[in-house]
VEXDREN-645624 format. One record per residue: x, z, y of N, C-alpha, C in turn; residue number from 1. Coordinates in steps of 0.05 Angstrom, whole numbers, plus 5000, padded with zeros to 4 digits. Last residue first. Layout:
// VEXDREN-645624
pt nc1: X	nc3: Z	nc2: Y	cac1: X	cac3: Z	cac2: Y	cc1: X	cc3: Z	cc2: Y	num: NUM
...
END
This chain:
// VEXDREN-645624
pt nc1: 6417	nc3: 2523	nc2: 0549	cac1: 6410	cac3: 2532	cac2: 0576	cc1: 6418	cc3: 2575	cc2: 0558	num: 83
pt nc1: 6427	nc3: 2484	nc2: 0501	cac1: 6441	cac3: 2497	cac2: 0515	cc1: 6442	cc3: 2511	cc2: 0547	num: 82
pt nc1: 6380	nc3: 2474	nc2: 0481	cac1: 6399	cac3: 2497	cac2: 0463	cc1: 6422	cc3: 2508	cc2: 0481	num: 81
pt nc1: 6362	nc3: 2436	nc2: 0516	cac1: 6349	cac3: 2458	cac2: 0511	cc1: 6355	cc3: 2485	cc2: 0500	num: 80
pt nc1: 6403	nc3: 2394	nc2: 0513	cac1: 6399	cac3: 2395	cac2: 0536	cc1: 6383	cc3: 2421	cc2: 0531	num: 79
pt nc1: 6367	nc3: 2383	nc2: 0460	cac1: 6394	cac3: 2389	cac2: 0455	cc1: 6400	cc3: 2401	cc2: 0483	num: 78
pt nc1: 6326	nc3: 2370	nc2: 0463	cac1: 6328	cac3: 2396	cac2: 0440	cc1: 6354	cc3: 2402	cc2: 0447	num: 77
pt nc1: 6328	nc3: 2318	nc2: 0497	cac1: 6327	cac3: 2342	cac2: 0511	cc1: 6328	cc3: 2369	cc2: 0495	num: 76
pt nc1: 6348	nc3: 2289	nc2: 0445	cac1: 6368	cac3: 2290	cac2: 0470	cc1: 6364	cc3: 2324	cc2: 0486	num: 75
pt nc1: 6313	nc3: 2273	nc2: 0417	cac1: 6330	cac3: 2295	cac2: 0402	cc1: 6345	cc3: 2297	cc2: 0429	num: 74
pt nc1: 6250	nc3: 2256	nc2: 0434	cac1: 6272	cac3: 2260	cac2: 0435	cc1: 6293	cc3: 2275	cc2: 0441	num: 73
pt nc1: 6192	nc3: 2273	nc2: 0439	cac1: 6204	cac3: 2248	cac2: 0412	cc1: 6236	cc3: 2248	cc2: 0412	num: 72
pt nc1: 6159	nc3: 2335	nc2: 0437	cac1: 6191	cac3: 2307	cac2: 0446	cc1: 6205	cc3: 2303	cc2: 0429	num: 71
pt nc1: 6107	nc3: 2363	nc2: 0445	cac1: 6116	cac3: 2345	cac2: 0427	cc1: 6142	cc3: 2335	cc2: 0452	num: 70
pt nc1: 6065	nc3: 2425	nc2: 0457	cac1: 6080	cac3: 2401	cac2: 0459	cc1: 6100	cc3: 2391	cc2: 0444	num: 69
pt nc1: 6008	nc3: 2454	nc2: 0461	cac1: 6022	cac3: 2438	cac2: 0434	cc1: 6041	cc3: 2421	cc2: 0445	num: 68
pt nc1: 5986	nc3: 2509	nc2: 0482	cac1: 6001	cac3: 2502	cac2: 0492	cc1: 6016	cc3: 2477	cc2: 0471	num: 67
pt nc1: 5916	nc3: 2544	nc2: 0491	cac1: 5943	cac3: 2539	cac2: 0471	cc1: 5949	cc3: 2518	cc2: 0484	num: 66
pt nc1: 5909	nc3: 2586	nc2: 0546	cac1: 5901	cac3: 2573	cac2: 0519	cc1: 5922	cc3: 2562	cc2: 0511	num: 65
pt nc1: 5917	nc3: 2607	nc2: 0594	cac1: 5912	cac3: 2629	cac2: 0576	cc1: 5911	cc3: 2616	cc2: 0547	num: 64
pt nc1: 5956	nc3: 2592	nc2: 0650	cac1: 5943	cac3: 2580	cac2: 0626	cc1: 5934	cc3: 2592	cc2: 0607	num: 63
pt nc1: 5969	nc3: 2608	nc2: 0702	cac1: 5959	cac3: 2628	cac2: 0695	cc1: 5946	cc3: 2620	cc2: 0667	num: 62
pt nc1: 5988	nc3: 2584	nc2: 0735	cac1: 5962	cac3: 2577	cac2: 0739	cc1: 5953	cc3: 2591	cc2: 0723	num: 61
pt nc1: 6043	nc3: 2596	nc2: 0735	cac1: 6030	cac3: 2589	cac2: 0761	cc1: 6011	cc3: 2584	cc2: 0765	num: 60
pt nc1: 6061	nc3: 2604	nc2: 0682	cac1: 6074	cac3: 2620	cac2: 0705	cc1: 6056	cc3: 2615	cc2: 0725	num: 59
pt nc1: 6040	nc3: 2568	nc2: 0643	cac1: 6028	cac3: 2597	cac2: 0643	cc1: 6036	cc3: 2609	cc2: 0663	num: 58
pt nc1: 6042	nc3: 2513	nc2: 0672	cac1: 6025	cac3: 2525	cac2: 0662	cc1: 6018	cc3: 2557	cc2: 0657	num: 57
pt nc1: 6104	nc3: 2527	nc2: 0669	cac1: 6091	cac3: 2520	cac2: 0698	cc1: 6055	cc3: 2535	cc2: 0695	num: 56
pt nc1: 6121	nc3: 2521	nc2: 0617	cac1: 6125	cac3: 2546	cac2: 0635	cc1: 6106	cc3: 2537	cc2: 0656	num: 55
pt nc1: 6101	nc3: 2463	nc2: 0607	cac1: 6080	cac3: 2487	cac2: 0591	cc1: 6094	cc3: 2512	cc2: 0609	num: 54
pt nc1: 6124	nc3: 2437	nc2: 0640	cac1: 6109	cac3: 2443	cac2: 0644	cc1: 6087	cc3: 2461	cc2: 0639	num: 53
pt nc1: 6182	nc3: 2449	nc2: 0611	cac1: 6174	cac3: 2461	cac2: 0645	cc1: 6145	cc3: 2449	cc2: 0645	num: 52
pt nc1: 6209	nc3: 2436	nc2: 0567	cac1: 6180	cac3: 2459	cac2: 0559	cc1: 6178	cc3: 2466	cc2: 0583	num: 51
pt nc1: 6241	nc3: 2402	nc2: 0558	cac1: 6252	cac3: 2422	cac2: 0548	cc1: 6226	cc3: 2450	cc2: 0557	num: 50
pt nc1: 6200	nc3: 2346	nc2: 0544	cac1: 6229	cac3: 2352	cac2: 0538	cc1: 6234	cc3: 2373	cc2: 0547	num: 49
pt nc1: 6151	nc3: 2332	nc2: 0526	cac1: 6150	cac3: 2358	cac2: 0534	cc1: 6176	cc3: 2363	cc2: 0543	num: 48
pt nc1: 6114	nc3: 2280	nc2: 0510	cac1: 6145	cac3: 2281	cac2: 0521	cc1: 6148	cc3: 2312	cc2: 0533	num: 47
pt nc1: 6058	nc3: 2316	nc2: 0526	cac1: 6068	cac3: 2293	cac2: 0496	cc1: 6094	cc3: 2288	cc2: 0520	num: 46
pt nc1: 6031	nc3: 2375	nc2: 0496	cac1: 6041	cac3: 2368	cac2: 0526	cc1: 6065	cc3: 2344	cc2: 0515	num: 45
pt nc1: 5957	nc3: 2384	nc2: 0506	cac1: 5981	cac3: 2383	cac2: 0488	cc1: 5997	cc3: 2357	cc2: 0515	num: 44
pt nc1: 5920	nc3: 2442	nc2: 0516	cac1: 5937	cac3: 2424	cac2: 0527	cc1: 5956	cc3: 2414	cc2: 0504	num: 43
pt nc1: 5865	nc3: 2480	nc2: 0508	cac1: 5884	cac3: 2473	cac2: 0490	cc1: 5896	cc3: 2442	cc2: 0503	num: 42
pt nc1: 5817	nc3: 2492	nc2: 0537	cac1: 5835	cac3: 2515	cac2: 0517	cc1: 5852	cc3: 2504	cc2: 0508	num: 41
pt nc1: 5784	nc3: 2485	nc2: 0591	cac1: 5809	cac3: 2472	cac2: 0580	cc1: 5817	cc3: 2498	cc2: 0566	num: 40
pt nc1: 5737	nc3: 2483	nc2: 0633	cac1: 5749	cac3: 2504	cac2: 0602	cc1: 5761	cc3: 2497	cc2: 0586	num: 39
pt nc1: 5730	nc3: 2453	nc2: 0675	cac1: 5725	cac3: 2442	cac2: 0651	cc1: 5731	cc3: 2453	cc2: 0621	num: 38
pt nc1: 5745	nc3: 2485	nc2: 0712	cac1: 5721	cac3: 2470	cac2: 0711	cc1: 5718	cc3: 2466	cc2: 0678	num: 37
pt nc1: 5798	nc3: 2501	nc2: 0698	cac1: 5777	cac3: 2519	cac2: 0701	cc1: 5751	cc3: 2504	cc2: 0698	num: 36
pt nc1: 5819	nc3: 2461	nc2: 0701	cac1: 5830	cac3: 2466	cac2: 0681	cc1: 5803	cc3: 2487	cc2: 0671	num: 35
pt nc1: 5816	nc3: 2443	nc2: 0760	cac1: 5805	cac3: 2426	cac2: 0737	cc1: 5802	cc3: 2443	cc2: 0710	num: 34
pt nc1: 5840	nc3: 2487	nc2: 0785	cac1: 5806	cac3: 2480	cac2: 0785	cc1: 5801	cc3: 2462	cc2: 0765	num: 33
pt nc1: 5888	nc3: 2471	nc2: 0772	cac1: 5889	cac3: 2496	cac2: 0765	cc1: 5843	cc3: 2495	cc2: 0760	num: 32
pt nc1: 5900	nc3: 2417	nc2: 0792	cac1: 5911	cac3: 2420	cac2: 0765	cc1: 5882	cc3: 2445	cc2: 0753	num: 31
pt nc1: 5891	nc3: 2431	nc2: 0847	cac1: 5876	cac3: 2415	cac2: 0842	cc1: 5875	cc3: 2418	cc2: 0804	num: 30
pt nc1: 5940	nc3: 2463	nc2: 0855	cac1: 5918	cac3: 2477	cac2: 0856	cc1: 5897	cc3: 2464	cc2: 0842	num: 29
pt nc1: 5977	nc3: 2436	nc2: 0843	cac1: 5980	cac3: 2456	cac2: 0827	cc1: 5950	cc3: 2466	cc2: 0831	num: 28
pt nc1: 5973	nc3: 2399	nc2: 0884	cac1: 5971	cac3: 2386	cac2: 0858	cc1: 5959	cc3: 2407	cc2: 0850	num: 27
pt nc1: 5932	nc3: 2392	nc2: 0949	cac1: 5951	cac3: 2417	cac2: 0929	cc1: 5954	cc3: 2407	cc2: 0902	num: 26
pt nc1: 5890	nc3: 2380	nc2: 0980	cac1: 5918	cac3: 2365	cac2: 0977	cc1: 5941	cc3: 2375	cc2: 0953	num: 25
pt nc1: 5846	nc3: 2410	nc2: 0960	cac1: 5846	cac3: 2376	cac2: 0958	cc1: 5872	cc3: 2369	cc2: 0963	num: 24
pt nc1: 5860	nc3: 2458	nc2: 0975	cac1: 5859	cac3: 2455	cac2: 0955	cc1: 5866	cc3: 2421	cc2: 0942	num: 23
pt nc1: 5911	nc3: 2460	nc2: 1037	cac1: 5892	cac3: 2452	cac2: 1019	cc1: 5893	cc3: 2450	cc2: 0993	num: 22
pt nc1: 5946	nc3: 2508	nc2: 1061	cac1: 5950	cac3: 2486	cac2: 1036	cc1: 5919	cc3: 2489	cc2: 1030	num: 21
pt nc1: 5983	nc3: 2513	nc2: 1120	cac1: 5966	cac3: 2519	cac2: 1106	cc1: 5961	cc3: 2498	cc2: 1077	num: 20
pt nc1: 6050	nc3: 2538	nc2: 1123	cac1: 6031	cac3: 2513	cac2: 1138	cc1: 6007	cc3: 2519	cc2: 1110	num: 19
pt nc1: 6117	nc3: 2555	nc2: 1144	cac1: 6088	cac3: 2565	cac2: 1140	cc1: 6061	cc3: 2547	cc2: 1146	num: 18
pt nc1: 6172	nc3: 2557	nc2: 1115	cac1: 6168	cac3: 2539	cac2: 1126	cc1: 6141	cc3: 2552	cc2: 1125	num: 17
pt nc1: 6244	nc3: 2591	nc2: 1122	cac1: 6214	cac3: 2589	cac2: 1104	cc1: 6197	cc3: 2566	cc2: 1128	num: 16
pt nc1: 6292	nc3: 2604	nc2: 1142	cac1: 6294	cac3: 2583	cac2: 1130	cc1: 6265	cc3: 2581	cc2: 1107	num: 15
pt nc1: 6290	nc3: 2640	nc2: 1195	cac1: 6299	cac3: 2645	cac2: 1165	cc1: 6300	cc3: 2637	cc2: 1136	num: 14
pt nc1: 6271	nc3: 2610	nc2: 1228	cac1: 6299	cac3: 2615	cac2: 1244	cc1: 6305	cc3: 2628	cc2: 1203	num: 13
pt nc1: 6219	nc3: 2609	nc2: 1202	cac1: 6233	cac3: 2568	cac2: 1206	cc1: 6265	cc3: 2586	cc2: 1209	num: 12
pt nc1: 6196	nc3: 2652	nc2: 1214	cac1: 6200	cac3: 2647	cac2: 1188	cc1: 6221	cc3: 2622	cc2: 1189	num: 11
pt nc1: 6196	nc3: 2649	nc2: 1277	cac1: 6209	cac3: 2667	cac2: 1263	cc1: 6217	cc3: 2657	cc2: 1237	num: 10
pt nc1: 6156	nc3: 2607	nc2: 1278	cac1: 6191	cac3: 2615	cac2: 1290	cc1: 6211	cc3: 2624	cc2: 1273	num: 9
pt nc1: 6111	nc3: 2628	nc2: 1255	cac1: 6128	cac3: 2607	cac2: 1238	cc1: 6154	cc3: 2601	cc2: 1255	num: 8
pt nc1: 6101	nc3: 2676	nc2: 1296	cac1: 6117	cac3: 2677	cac2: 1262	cc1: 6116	cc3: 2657	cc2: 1253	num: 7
pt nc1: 6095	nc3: 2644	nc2: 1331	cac1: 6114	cac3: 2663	cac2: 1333	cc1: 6125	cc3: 2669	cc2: 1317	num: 6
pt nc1: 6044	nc3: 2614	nc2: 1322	cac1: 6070	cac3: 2600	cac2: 1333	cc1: 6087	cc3: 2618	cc2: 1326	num: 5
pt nc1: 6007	nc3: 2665	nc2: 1307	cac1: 6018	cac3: 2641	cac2: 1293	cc1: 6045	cc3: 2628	cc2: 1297	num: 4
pt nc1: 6003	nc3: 2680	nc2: 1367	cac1: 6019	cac3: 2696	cac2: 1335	cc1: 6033	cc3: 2682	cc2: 1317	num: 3
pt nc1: 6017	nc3: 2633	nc2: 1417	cac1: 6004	cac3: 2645	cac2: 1398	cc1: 6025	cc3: 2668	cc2: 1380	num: 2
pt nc1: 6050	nc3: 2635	nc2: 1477	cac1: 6055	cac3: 2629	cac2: 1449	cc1: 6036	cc3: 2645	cc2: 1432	num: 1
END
């Protein structure tokens, strides 16, 4: 049994799963090079309903630019007041 094999045993008996991630298969990643390629300063984020992708943005790719989102509906403001 390889290393490898051993510790994804291991990690699988502790409920993690270990497999390598392509850039080309990776949304977040693919998202993250675009954003860079192309010096994206300013996202606007249209049905935004309670603001997970603008978190996603600064938590996971590290978004440094401005963030404008819009929702047309009063439902998720509301679904949002109460977290």
């Amino acid at each position: 049994m390889t290393i490898k094999n051993a510790l994804r045993k291991k990690l699988w008996r502790m409920g993690w799963d270990l497999s390598r991630v392509s850039v080309g298969n990776n949304a977040l990643a693919r998202r993250k090079r675009l954003l860079e390629y192309y010096r994206v300063t300013m996202v606007l984020d249209v049905g935004a309903n309670i603001g997970q992708y603008g978190k996603q943005l600064r938590d996971e790719l590290n978004f440094q630019g401005k963030i404008v989102s819009f929702e047309p509906l009063s439902s998720a403001l509301l679904d949002c007041q109460q977290l």
